[in-house]
C-alpha positions as CSV (number, residue, x, y, z in Angstrom):
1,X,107.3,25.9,-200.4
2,X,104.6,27.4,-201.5
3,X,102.8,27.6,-197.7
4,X,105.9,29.0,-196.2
5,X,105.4,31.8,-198.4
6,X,101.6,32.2,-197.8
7,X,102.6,32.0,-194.3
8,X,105.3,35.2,-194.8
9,X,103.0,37.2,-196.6
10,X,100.1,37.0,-194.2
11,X,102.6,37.8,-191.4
12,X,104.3,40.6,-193.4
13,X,100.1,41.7,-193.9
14,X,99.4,41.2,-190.2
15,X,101.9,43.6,-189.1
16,X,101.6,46.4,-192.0
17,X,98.1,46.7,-191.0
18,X,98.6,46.5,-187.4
19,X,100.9,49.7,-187.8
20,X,98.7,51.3,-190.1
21,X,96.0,51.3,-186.9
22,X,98.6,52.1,-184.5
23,X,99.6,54.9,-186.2
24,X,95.9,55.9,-186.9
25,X,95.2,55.9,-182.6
26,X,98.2,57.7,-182.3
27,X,97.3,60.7,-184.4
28,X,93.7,60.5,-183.2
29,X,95.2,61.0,-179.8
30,X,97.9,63.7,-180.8
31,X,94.8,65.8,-182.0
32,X,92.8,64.9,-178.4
33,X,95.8,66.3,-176.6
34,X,96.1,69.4,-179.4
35,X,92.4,70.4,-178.5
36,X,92.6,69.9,-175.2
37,X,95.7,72.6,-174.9
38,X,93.7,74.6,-177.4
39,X,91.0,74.6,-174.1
40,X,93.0,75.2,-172.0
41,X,94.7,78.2,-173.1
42,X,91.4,79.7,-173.7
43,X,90.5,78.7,-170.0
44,X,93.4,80.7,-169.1
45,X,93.1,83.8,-171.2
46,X,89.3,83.9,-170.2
47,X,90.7,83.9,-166.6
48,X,93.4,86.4,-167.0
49,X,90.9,89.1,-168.9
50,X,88.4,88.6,-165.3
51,X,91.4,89.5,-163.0
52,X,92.3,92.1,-164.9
């Protein structure tokens, strides 16, 4: 009895964590993507101000 619950727990752990680091790559990436736009729309302004 008292295995199957160690065995639950760790599972229950495994996957709370695993989320925890998904969620983690996924906001690191979200700001990657953010400051690339943010370059991008500089890129562009830079370029509309020199055919101007």
């Amino acid at each position: 009895m008292i295995i199957i619950v160690c065995i639950i727990l760790l599972v229950i752990i495994y996957f709370w964590v695993k989320k925890k680091t998904f969620s983690q790559k996924e906001e690191k990436r979200i700001n990657e993507h953010n400051k690339l736009r943010e370059l991008e729309k500089d890129i562009n302004e830079e370029y509309q101000d020199k055919t101007k």
